[in-house]
C-alpha positions in Angstrom: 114.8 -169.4 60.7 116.4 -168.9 64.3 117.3 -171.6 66.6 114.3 -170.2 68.6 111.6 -170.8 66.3 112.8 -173.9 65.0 111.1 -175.7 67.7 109.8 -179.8 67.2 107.4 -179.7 69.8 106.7 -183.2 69.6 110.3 -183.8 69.7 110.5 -181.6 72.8 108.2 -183.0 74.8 109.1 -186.3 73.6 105.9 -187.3 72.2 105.5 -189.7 69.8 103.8 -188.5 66.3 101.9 -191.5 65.8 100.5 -191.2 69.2 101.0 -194.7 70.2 104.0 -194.0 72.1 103.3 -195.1 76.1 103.8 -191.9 78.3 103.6 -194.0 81.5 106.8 -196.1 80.4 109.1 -192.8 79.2 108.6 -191.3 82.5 109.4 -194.5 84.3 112.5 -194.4 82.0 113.2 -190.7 82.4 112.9 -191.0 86.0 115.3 -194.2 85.8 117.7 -192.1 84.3 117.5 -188.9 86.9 118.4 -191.8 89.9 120.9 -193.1 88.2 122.8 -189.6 88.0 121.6 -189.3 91.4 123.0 -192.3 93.0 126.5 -192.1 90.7 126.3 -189.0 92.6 126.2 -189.9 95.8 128.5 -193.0 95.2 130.6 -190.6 93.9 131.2 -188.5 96.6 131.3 -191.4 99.5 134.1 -193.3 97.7 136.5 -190.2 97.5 135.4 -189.2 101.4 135.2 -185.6 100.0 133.1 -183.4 97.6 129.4 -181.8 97.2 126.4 -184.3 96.6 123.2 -182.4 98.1 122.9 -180.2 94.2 123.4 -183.3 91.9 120.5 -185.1 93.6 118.4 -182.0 93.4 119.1 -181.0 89.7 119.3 -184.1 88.0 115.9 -183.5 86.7 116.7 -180.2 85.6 119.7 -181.2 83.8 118.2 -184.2 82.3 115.2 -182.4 81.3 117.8 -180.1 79.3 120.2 -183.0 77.6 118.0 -185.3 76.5 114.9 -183.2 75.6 116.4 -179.5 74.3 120.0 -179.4 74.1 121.6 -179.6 70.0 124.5 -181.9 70.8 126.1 -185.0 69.2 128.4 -187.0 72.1 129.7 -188.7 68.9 131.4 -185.5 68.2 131.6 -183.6 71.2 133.3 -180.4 69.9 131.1 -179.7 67.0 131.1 -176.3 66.5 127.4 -175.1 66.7 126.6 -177.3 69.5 125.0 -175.9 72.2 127.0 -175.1 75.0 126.1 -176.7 78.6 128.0 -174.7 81.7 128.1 -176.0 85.1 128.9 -172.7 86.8 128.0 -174.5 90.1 131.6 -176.1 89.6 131.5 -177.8 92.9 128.2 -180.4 91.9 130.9 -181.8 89.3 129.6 -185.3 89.6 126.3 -183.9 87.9 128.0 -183.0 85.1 130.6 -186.5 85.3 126.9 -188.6 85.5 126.1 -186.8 82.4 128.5 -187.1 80.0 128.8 -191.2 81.6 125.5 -192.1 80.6 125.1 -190.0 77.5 128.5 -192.0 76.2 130.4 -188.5 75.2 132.5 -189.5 72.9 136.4 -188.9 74.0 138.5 -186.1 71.9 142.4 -186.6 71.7 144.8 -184.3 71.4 144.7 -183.9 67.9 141.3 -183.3 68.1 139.6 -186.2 66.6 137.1 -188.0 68.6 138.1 -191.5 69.9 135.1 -193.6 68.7 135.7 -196.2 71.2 136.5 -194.4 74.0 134.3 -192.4 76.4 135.0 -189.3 77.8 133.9 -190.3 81.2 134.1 -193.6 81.9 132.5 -195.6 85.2 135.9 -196.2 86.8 136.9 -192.3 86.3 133.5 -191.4 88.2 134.6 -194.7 90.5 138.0 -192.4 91.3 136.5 -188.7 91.5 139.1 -186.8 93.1 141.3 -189.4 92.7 144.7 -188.4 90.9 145.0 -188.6 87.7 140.8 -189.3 86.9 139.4 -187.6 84.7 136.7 -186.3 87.1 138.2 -183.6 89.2 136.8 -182.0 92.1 135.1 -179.1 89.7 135.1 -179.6 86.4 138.6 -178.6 83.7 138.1 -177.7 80.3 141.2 -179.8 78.4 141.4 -182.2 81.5 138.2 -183.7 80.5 136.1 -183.5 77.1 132.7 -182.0 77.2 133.6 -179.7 79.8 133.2 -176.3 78.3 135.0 -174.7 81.3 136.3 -174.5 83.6 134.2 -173.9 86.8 134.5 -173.7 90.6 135.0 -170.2 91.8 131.4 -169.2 91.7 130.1 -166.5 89.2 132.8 -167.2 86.8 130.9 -170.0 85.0 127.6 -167.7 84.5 130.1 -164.3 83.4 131.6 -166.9 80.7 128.6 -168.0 79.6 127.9 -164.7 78.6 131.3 -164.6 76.1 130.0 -167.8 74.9 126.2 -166.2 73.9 128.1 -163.0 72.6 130.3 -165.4 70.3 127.2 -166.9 69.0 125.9 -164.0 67.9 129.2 -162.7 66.4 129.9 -165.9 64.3 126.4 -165.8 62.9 126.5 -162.4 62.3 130.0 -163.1 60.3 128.8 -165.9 58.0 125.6 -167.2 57.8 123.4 -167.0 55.3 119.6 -166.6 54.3 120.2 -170.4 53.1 123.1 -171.6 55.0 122.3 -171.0 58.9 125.8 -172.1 60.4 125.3 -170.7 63.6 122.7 -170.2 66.0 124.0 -172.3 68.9 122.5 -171.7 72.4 124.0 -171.2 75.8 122.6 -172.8 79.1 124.2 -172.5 82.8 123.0 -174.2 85.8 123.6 -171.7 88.8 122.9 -171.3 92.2 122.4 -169.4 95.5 126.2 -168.9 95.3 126.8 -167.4 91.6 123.5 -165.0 92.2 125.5 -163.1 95.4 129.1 -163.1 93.5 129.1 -159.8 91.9 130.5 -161.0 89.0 127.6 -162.5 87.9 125.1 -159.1 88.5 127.8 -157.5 86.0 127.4 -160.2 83.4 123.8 -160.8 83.7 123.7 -157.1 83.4 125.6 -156.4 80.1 123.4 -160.0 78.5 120.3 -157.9 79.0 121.7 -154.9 77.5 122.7 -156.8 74.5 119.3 -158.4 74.1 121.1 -161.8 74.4 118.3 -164.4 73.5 120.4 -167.5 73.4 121.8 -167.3 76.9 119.5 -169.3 79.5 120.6 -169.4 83.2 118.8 -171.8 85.3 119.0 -170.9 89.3 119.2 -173.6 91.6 117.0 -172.2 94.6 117.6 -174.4 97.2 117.9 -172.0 99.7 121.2 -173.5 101.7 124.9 -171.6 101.6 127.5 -173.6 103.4 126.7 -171.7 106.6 123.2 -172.6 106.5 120.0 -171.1 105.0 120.5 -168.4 102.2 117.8 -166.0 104.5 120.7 -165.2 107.3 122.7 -163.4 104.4 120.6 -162.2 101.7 116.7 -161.6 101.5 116.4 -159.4 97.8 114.6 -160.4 95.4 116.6 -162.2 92.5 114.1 -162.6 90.1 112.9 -158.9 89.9 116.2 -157.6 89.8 116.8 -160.0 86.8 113.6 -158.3 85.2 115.4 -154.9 85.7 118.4 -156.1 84.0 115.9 -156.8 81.0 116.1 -161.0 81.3 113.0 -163.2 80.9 112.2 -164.6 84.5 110.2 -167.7 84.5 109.8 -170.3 88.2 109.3 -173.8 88.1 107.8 -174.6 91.2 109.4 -178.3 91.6 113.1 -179.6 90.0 111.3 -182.7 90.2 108.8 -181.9 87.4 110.5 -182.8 84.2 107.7 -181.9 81.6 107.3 -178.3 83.6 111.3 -177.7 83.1 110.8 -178.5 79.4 108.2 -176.3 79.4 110.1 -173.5 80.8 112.7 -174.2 78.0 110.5 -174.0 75.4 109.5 -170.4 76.3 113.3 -169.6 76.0 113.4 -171.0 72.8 110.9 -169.1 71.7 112.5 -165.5 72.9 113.4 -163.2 70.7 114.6 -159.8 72.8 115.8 -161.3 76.0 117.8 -163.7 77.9 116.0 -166.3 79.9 116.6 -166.7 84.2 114.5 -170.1 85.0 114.4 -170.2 88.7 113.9 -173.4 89.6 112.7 -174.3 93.4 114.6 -177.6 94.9 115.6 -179.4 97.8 119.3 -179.7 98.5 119.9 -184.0 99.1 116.3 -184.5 97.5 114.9 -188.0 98.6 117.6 -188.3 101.8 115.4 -188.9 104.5 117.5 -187.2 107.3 119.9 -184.8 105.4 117.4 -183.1 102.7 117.1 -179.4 103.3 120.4 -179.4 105.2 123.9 -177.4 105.1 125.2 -180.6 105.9 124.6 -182.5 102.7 126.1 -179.2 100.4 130.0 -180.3 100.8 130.5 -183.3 103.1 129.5 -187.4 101.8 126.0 -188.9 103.1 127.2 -191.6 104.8 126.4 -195.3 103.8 123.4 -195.4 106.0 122.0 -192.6 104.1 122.8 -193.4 101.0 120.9 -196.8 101.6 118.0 -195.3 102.3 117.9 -192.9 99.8 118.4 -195.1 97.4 115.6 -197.5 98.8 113.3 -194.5 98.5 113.8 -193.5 94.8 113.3 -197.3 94.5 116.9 -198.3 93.0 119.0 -201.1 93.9 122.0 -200.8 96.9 124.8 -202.0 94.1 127.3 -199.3 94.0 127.6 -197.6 90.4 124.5 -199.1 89.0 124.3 -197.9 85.3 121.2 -200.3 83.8 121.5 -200.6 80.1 118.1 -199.5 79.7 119.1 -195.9 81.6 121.5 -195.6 78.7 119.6 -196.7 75.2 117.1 -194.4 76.3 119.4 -191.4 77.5 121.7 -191.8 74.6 118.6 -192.4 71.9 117.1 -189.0 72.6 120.5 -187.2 72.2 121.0 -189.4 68.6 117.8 -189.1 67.7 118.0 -184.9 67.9 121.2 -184.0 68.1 122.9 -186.2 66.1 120.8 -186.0 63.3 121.2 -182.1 63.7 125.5 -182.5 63.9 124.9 -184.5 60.2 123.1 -182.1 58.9 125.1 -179.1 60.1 128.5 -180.9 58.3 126.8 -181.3 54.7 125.3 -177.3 55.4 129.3 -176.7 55.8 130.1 -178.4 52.9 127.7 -177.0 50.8 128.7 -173.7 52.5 132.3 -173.6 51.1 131.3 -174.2 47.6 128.7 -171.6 47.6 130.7 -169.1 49.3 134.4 -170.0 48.9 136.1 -166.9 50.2 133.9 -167.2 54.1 134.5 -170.9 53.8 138.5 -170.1 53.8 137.9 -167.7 56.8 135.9 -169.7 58.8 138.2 -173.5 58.1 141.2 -171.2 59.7 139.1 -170.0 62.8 137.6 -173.4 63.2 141.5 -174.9 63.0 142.8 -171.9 64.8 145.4 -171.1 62.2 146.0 -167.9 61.0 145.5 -166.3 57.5 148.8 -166.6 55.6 149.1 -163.0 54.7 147.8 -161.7 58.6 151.2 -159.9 59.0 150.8 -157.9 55.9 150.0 -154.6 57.7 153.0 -154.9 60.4 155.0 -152.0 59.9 158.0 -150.8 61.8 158.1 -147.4 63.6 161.3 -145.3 62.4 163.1 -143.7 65.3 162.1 -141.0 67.0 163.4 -139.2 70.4 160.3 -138.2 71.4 158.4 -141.5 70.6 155.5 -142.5 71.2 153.5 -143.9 74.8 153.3 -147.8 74.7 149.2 -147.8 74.4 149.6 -145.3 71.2 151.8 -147.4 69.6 149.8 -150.8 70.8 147.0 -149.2 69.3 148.9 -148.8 66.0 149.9 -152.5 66.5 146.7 -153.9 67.6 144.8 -152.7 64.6 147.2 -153.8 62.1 146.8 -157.3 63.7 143.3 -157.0 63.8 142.9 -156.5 60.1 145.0 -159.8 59.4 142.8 -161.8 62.1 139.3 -161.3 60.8 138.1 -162.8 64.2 139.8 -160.8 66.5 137.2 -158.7 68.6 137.6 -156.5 72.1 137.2 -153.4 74.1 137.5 -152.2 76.8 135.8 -151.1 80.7 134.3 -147.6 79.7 138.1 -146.3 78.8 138.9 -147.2 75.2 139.8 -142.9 74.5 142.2 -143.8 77.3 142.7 -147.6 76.4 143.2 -146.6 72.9 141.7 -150.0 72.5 139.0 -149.9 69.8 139.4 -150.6 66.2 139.6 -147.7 63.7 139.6 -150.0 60.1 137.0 -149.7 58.0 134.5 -152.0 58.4 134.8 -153.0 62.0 131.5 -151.5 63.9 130.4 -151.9 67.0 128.7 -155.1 68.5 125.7 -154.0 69.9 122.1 -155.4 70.1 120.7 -154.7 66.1 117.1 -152.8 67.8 119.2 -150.2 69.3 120.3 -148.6 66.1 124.2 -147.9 67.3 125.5 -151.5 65.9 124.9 -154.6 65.1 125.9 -158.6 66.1 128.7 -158.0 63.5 130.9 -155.3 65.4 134.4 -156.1 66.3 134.3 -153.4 69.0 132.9 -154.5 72.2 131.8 -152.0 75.4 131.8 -154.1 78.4 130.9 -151.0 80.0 132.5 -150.5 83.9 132.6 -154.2 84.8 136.3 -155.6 84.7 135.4 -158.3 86.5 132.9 -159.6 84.2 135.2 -158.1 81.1 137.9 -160.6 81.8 135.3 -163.8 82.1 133.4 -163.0 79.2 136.7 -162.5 76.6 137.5 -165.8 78.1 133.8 -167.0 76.9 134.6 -165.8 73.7 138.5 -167.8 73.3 136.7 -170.8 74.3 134.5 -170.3 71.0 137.1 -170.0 68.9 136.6 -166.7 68.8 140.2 -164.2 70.2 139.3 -162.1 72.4 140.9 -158.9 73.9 139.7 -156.5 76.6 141.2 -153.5 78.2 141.0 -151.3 81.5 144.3 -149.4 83.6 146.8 -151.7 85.1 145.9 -150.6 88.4 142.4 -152.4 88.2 143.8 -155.8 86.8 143.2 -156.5 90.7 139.0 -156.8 89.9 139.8 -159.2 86.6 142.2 -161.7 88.5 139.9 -164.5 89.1 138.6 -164.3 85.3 142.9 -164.0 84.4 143.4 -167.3 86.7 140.7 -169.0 84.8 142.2 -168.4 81.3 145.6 -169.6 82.4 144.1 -173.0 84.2 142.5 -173.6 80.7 145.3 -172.2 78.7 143.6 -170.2 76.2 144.6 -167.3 74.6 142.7 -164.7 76.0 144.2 -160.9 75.8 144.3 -159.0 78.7 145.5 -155.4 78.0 146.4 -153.0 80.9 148.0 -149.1 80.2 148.4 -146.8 82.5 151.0 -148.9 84.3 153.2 -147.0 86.8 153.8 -144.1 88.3 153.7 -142.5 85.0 150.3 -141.8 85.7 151.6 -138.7 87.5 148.5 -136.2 89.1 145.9 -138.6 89.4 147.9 -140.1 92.5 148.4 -144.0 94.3 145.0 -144.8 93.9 145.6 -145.0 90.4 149.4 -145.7 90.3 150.2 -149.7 90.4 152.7 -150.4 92.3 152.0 -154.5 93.1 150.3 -155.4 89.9 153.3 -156.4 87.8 154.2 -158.8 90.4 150.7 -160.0 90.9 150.7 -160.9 87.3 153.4 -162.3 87.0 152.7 -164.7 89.9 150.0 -166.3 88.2 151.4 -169.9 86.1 151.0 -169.6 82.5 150.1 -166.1 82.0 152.4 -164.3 79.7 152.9 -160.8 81.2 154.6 -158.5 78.2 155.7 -155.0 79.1 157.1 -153.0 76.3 160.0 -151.0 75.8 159.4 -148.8 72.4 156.9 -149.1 69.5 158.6 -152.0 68.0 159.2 -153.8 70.9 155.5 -153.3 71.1 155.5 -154.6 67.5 157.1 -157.6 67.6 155.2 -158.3 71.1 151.9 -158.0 69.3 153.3 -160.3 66.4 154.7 -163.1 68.7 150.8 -162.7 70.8 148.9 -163.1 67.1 150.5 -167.1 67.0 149.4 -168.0 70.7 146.9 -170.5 71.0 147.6 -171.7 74.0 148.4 -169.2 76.4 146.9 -166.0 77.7 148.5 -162.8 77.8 148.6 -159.7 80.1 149.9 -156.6 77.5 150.8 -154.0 80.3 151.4 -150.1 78.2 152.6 -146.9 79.3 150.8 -144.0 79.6 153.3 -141.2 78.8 155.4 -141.4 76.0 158.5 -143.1 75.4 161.4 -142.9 72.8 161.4 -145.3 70.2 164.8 -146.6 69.6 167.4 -146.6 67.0 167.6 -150.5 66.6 170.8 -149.4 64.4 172.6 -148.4 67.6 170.6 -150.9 69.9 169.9 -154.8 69.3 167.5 -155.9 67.6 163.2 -155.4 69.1 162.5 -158.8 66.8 164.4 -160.7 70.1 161.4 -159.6 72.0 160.1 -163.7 71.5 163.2 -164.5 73.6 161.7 -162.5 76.7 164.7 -160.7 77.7 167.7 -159.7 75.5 171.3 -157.9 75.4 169.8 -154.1 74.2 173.4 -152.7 74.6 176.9 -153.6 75.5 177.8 -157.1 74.8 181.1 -157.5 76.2 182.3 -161.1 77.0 182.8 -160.2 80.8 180.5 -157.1 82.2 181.4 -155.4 85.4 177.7 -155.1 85.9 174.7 -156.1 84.3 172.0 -153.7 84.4 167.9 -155.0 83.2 164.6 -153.0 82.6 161.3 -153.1 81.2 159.0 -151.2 79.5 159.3 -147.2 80.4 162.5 -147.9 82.5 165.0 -149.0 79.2 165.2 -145.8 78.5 166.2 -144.4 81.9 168.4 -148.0 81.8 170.3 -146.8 78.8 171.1 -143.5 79.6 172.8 -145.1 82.3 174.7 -147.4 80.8 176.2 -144.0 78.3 177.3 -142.7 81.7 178.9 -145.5 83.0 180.4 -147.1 79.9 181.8 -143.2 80.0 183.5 -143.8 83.1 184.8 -147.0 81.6 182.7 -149.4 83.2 182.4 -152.7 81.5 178.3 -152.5 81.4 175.7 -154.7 80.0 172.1 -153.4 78.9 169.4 -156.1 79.1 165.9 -155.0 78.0 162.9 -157.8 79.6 159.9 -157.6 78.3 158.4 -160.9 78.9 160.2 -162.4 82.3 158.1 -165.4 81.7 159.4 -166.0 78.3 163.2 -165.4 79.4 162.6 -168.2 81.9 161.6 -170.5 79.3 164.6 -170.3 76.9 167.0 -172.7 77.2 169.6 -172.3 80.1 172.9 -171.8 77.3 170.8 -169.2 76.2 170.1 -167.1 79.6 173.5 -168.2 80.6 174.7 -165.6 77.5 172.4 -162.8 78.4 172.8 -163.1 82.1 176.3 -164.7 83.1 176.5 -166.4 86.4 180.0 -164.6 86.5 178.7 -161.4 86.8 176.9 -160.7 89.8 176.6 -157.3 90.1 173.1 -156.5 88.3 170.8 -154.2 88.5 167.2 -154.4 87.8 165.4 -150.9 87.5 161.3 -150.8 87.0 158.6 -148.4 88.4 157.2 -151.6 90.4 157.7 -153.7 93.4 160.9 -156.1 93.1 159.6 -159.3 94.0 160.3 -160.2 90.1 163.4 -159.7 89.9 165.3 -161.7 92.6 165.7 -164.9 90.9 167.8 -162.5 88.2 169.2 -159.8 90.6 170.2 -162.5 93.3 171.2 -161.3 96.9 174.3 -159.1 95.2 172.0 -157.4 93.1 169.7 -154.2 93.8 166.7 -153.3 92.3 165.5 -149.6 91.4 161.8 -149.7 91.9 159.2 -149.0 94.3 159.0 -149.9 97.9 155.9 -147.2 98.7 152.8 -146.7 97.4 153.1 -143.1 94.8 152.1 -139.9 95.3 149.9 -137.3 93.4 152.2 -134.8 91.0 153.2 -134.3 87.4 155.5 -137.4 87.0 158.7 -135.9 85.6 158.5 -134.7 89.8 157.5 -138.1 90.8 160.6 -139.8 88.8 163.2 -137.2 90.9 161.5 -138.2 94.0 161.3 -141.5 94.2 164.7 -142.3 92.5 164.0 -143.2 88.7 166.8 -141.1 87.4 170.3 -142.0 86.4 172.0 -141.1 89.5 170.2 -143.3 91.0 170.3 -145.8 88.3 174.3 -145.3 88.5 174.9 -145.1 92.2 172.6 -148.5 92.5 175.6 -149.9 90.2 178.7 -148.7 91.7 177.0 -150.1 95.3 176.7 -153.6 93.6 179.7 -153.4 92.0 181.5 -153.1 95.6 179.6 -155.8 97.1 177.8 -153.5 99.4 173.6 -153.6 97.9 171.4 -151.7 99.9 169.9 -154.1 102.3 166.1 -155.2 103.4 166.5 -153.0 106.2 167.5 -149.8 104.2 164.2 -150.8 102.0 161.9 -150.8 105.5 163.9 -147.0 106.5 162.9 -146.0 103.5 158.9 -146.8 104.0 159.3 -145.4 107.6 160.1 -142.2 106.4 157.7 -142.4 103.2 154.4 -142.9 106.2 156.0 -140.5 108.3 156.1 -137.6 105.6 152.7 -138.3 104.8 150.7 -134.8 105.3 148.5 -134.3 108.0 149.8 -138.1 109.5 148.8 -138.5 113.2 151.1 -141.3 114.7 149.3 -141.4 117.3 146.4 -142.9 115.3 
């Protein structure tokens, strides 16, 4: 039976079986509860002088109505694996969620992972300091920073697209091992949105792709206040949400009033009982509900009440003026609902587990090393090394290689890609591996390991992340050049350190006819900019290799795999070092002399050019040192005896040669160094044409090394000549434009 037909109705509209239960005294206590969020809320917000009360006050019912009526969780044990996931993708109404997980007495998780009975996750005094440094309520809610956050949320849309990876891993993991008698999985996934999520783009492409997929467990409520920061929502948008919803194949239901707590749980139990579609509850409120001078007003979206205000709000709900009020009766009958459903449910889940991995022993195994995030002992099995080869392979052919021998060692490893996997080369050929698709349609089933996100990168990147923070690792690929539409979604994974895969090909100029709108020039740099992200760039198939290997073991860290296009030789690591130093970031490829002339460093499909340099100088009797980098970020994290070896502080005539901007490379190049690399945008031609024009050959590779050498680089001015005279060749250019 599905978690949408197993509905307690009696349970879910909290009525009591015996029928003595007095109705008049739970919704006295229910709405005791929805002020007290409310007015930690606003006391919130006017302590810390800064953040967003108006949406707190006006969606506590909703929120409450969800938590302690509907939602399958267990604050004793917070991170219980089929729990039902709760995202706030209206980040900035943080104290909602801080009120929440206060008075439902989540249950603090250490960083072992075990749950610190006596210590909440929220406490008063952290909502006392929101936005206070070091509480654990931040402005918007961080996943890590503060338990029973299940993302992180503030950049609006992102919340809603994640959500979506969260639904889609639902479906996977059930699909993957339940069975007829032992229903693991089936956990549902609610976000509380608003007028800002519905315009972000983002969102349209991620509600989009959940109605494709017939996503049934994914329920969006829309906040529709009707107020932007700028004032009402009509001076910038006037569609219709909700029909556009119903084109997208969701379920669209309205509850005329936030206020009306058995009409929300009515709306939920309509979801729950969905079987084809996700659910959009638009839900009509009032911004600052109950403030007698700032409801309905811009004003009261992201600036504190005021202590007048406050007063008299909180003499109209009828609750006392002490600051922080939490009543002990607020939380035995918050927290008795939750134990009363979802923690009976949690107990009953963990003996279905146990009985699970008797009956099925071999699952069991699998799913104990997703749920721990360790990996099988015998994942590497398939690695195998590429011999040499001149003519080699491109970077995405051999990642392909790579990425399915992986993926048949890490049964829950899933992906795809932005409508290009025949370009990509991103799906997975094994036996056995399918496509995840919506079971009706016929082409698939929840099962598939190959995912088609379809042409929405921004929502591609979000979603994968949804599906790392279920335990679930994700990959998704699209052409470096449009890694510029996934950057929010890329930020996100790195703020929450998880390991999402981010795979870009097509990564240069190497992209040849199709010209600079498809050419990335910036991206490498862009990437690299971001903290925490791991940006790889591979040299040869076993650089590639070893870089997929090293990525398998991250649980921690997202990754951004960036693959050539054309193809590339694969080395003889007989004559050349070693690809296995790939987990050192950056590594002596040739010439290890004590004291180099000149140090010369490249990645990806510029080693190659790199080396045949180095033959000609070390022929001229130049002291030369080859450093292959395919990981800067790595390099930088070794310890400093380490890069001291590979780069020498003796030896400052370096050179660093890739098909990108050089705003990498300085901190290794210094200002006596010179970097080979781009300074224009491309141009449209076959790219052995492109390489002679825009200097990627080893005279130029060379001649940037005898400059260095003699202390004479070429300078910042020489670099702005040279884009001069790259606008002014431009065909057709009218400088008098």
């Amino acid at each position: 039976m599905s978690a949408h037909q197993n509905v307690d109705l009696d349970m879910l509209f909290h009525r009591s079986k015996d029928k003595k239960h007095d109705d008049a005294s739970v919704r006295q206590l229910d709405e005791k509860v929805v002020n007290c969020i409310r007015c930690l809320a606003m006391d919130a917000v006017q302590r810390a002088n800064s953040g967003h009360p108006g949406t707190p006050m006006a969606m506590a019912p909703v929120a409450y109505s969800l938590w302690a009526r509907v939602l399958k969780y267990d604050p004793e044990d917070p991170f219980w694996p089929n729990r039902d996931r709760f995202v706030l993708s209206i980040g900035h109404a943080s104290t909602l969620l801080y009120g929440l997980l206060h008075v439902a007495g989540v249950k603090e998780v250490g960083p072992d992972g075990k749950v610190l009975k006596d210590q909440l996750a929220v406490s008063l005094d952290d909502i006392k300091e929101f936005r206070k440094f070091g509480s654990r309520c931040a402005g918007h809610p961080e996943y890590r920073w503060t338990t029973g956050v299940e993302t992180t949320t503030g950049p609006l849309g992102q919340g809603v697209a994640t959500s979506v990876g969260m639904a889609m891993a639902s479906k996977w993991l059930a699909s993957r091992f339940n069975k007829s008698d032992h229903e693991l999985f089936n956990f549902n996934v609610y976000a509380l949105a608003g007028d800002g999520d519905m315009q972000e783009g983002v969102s349209s492409e991620a509600a989009s792709l959940a109605g494709h997929l017939r996503l049934d467990n994914l329920c969006w409520f829309w906040d529709n206040n009707q107020i932007t920061i700028e004032g009402n929502t009509s001076w910038a948008t006037s569609e219709d949400i909700g029909t556009r919803f119903i084109a997208y194949g969701w379920n669209v239901l309205r509850v005329g009033d936030a206020n009306d707590v058995p009409g929300i749980t009515r709306a939920i139990s309509v979801f729950q009982r969905e079987t084809q579609r996700p659910t959009l509850i638009i839900v009509d409120s009032h911004i600052a509900w109950g403030a007698p001078t700032k409801q309905d007003t811009f004003t009261a979206h992201g600036s504190p009440l005021g202590e007048a205000e406050i007063s008299a709000t909180k003499a109209i709900y009828g609750w006392p003026q002490e600051k922080f009020l939490v009543p002990d009766d607020v939380l035995q009958h918050f927290q008795g609902q939750l134990a009363r459903r979802g923690g009976v449910q949690r107990k009953a889940w963990d003996q279905m587990l146990a009985s699970y991995k008797k009956s099925f022993p071999e699952d069991g195994v699998v799913l104990e090393q997703l749920l721990d995030g360790k990996l099988p002992k015998d994942w590497g099995t398939m690695c195998k090394e590429f011999p040499a080869d001149s003519k080699g392979l491109a970077t995405r052919e051999s990642s392909a290689k790579c990425l399915n021998m992986v993926a048949q060692g890490v049964p829950w490893m899933i992906g795809g890609s932005a409508d290009l996997g025949p370009s990509c080369l991103t799906g997975l050929t094994f036996e056995g591996a399918g496509d995840f698709m919506a079971p009706i349609t016929g082409w698939g089933n929840f099962g598939g390991r190959n995912l088609h996100f379809g042409i929405r990168e921004n929502a591609m990147g979000s979603i994968v992340n949804g599906l790392a923070l279920s335990g679930i690792r994700g990959y998704c690929s699209t052409f470096l050049v449009f890694s510029d539409y996934m950057k929010p979604a890329i930020r996100m994974a790195a703020i929450m350190e998880i390991n999402s895969i981010f795979i870009f090909t097509h990564d240069s100029i190497g992209v040849g006819e199709d010209g600079p709108t498809h050419q990335p020039i910036e991206q490498l740099a862009a990437l690299r900019s971001i903290p925490g992200l791991l940006t790889f760039r591979p040299c040869d198939a076993n650089e590639t290799l070893e870089m997929w290997k090293y990525i398998a073991e991250l649980k921690d860290d997202p990754v951004a795999v960036v693959l050539s296009r054309q193809k590339l030789p694969t080395l003889d690591r007989n004559k050349y070092a070693s690809a296995a130093n790939v987990k050192r970031g950056g590594y002596i490829i040739a010439g290890a002399a004590m004291h180099p002339d000149v140090i010369l460093m490249a990645t990806g499909s510029e080693v190659s050019l790199m080396l045949e340099a180095h033959e000609k100088l070390a022929s001229e009797g130049v002291k030369v040192r080859s450093v292959s980098m395919p990981c800067v970020e790595l390099f930088k994290h070794q310890p400093c005896e380490y890069r001291e070896m590979v780069l020498p502080n003796s030896c400052r005539a370096r050179v660093s040669i890739e098909a990108a901007t050089n705003d990498t490379w300085g901190a290794f190049i210094g200002l006596d160094g010179e970097h080979v690399g781009m300074i224009t945008f491309g141009l449209s031609a076959p790219v052995q044409r492109l390489h002679q024009e825009l200097g990627f050959t080893i005279e130029a590779v060379t001649s940037a090394a005898r400059r260095v050498m003699e202390k004479q680089p070429r300078t910042m001015t020489s670099q702005a000549d040279v884009m001069r005279a790259w606008k002014r060749r431009k065909v057709g250019s009218n400088e008098n434009i």
